[in-house]
N, C-alpha and C positions, 0 to 999 in steps of 0.2 A: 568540150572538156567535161567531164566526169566532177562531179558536185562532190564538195565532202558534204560527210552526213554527220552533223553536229545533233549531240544529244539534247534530247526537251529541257524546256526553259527551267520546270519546274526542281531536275535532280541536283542543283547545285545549293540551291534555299533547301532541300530535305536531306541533303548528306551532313547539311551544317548544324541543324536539327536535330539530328541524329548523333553528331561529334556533340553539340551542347548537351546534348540529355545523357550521352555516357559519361560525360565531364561532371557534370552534376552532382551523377549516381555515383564516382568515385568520389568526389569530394565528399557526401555524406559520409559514403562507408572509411574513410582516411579520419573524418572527426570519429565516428564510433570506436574504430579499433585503433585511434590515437589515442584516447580517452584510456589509460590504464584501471584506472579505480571505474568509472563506468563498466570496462570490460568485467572484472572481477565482481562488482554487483550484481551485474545481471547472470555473469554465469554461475554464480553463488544462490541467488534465488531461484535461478531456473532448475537448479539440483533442488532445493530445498519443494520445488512445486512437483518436481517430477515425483521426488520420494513420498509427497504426501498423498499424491493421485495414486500411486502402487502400493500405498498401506497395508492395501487386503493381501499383494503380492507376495511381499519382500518381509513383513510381518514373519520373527517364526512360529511363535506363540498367539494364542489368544488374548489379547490385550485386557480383559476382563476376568480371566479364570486366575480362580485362588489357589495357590497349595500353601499351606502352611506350612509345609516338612522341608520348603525350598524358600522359606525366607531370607532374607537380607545376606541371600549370596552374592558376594566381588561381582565383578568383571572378568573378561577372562586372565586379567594381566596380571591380577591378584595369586598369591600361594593358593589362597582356596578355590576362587573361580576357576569356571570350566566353559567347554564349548556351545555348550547348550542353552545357556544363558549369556550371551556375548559380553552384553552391560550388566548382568546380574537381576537382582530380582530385589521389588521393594520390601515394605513390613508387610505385604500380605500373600507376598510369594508369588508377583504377578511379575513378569517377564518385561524387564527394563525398558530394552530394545523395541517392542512389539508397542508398549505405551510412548515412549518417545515418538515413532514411524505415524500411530492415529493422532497424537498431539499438535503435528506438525498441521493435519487439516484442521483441525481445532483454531489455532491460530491463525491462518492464512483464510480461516472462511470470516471470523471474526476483525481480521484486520480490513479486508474486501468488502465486507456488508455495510460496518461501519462508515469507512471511505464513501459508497456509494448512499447515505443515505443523509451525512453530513454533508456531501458534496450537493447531492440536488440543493437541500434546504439552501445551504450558505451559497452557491453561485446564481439560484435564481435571486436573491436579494441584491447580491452584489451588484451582478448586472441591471437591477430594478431601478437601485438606487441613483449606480451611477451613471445609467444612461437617461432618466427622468429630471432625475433632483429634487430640488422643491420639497414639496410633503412628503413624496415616496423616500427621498434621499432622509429628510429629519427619520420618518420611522423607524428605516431600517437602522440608522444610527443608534437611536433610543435604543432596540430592539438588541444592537450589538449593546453596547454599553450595560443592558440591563443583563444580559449572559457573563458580561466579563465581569460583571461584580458575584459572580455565582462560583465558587470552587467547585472546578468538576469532579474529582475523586471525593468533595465532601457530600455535595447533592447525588453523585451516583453510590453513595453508601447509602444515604440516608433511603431513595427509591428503592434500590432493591434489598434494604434490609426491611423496609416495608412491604412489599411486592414479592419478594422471594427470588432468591440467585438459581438461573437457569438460565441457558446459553441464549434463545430469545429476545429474555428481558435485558440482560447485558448488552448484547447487540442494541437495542434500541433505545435505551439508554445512551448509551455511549456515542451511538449516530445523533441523538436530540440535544445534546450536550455538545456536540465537537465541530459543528459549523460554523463560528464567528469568524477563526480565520480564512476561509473560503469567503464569507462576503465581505470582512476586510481587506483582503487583497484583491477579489475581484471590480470590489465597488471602485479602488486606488485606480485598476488597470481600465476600467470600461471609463473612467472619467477622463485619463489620459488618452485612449482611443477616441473617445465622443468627439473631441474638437481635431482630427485628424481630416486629410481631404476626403479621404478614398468613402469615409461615412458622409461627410457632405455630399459628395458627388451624387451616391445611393440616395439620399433624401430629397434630392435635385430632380432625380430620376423618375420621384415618384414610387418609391420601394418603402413597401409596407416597416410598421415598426418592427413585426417579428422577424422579418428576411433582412433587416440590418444587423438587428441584435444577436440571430443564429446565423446568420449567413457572413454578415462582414466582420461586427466587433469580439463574437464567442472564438472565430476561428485563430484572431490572434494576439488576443490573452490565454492561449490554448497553455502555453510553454509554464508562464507563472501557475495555473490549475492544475499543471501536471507535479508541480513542485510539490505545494500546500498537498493535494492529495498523498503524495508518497508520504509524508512528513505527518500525514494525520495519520495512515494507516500502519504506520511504525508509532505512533504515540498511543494508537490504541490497543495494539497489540501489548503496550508495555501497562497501561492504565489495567486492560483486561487481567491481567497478570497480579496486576496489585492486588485487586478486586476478588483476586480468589485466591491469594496467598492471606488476604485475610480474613478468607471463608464465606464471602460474599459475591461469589464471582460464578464459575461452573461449579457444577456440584457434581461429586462422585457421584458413580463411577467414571467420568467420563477423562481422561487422558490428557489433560488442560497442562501445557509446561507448568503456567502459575501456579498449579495445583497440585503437582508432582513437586515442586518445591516448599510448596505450605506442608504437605506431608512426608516432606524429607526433614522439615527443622532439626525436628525432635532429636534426628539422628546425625545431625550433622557432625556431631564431634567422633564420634566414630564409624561414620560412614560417607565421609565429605563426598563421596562421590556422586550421591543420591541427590545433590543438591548442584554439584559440580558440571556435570553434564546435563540436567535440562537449561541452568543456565547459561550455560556456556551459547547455544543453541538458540537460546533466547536471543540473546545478544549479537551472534551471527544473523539471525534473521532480520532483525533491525538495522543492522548495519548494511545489509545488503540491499534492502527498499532504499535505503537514504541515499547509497551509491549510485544507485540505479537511477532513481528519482535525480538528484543533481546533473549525472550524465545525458539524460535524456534530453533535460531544458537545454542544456548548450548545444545539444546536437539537432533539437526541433525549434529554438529560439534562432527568431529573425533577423538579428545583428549575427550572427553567427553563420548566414546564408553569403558564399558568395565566391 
């Protein structure tokens, strides 16, 4: 009698592997793109990233070059505006459009730097604090407390009205200033982690402090850091903003939204537009990190897996 021939043991455990992992991979992409205001975030900043990347492109004008004789022309929707000038032209005859398009990296480099430099300082404490305790935990406390009695838009006027406002100083500023909440919530999060098994088990095992703290507890307090970052790098972009609307911030020439609003005041009552559209812009930008940022957590946080 003629044998049947039954397939290897192995493809019935790797088809099922194979259906879990495509199940997975839609359930993620079902929370992303069920996520409407998520959606709209990120494809809201993902324009706003791309436009700033093709500045030099999409640019029509030289964002720097003066005409006088083409001052505080409309838009083009205006009786007087023309094609040439889309958004029209500020008080020194510089080309609306082409300053808003550099403005945009202007911001986006200052909200990212920032992020990135508040975030090391305040997550290495957080996690210091709250994976040690004891003396490290009191310090970093002290450390937070003695930041949050400090106003940041007051101490970052007083620094770079000492120091001198230039995109550099601002940025590092503004990073040395905007970490408390990163080690306040990650101190919260790594303490709530510490007494979890899966870090017991690691310490059981004989696993170094640092391959607990970057390998088991960083990975998932990831969702809460992902938050506070969007939320910082939206607070700073708006901070930056203050910071040079009241002359202390970027300094001409350079295409700063805040900047193009300080030197819109003056004209605001008969030229609201000068003031109307970098803010407007402003305020999309912000909202679109924030969007983005709360979407992400619910689509990379752990209670949401399943």
């Amino acid at each position: 009698m003629t044998g049947t021939a039954f397939p290897p043991a192995t493809s019935a455990p790797s088809s099922a592997a194979a259906v879990a992992e495509l199940s997975a991979g839609a359930r993620l992409r079902r929370r992303m793109f069920g996520q409407k205001s998520f959606v709209f975030g990120v494809g809201l900043l993902l324009v706003i990233v791309a436009v700033a990347l093709l500045a030099p492109v999409l640019a029509p004008h030289d964002p720097y070059a003066q005409n006088l004789s083409q001052r505080m022309v409309p838009p083009f929707w205006y009786v007087k505006g023309g094609w040439e000038h889309l958004l029209g032209t500020d008080n020194l005859g510089r080309d609306y459009l082409s300053r808003l398009l550099y403005g945009a990296r202007i911001s986006l480099l200052i909200g990212l730097s920032v992020m990135v430099i508040s975030g090391l300082i305040g997550t290495t404490l957080g996690l210091l604090a709250g994976y040690f305790g004891g003396k490290a935990d009191l310090i970093v406390t002290f450390l937070i407390t003695t930041r949050l009695a400090m106003p940041v838009i007051l101490v970052a006027l007083a620094v770079v009205a000492m120091v001198g406002g230039s995109l550099p100083v601002v940025i590092l500023v503004l990073g040395l200033l905007k970490w408390d909440r990163f080690a306040v919530v990650m101190r919260s999060a790594t303490q709530q982690a510490r007494a979890l098994d899966y870090v017991t088990a690691a310490e059981a095992a004989g696993a170094s402090t640092p391959r607990i703290i970057l390998g088991e507890i960083l990975p998932n307090v990831f969702p809460q850091l992902i938050v506070v970052a969007t939320l910082e790098a939206a607070s700073a972009i708006l901070l930056e903003a203050a910071l040079s609307f009241l002359g202390l911030g970027v300094q001409p020439p350079l295409p700063s939204w805040g900047l193009m609003i300080s030197e819109a005041k003056t004209y605001m009552f008969f030229s609201f537009w000068l003031i109307a559209i970098p803010g407007t812009l402003l305020a999309l930008l912000v909202l679109s990190i924030n969007l983005a940022g709360d979407g992400l957590r619910d689509v990379v946080a752990p209670e949401g897996r399943g």
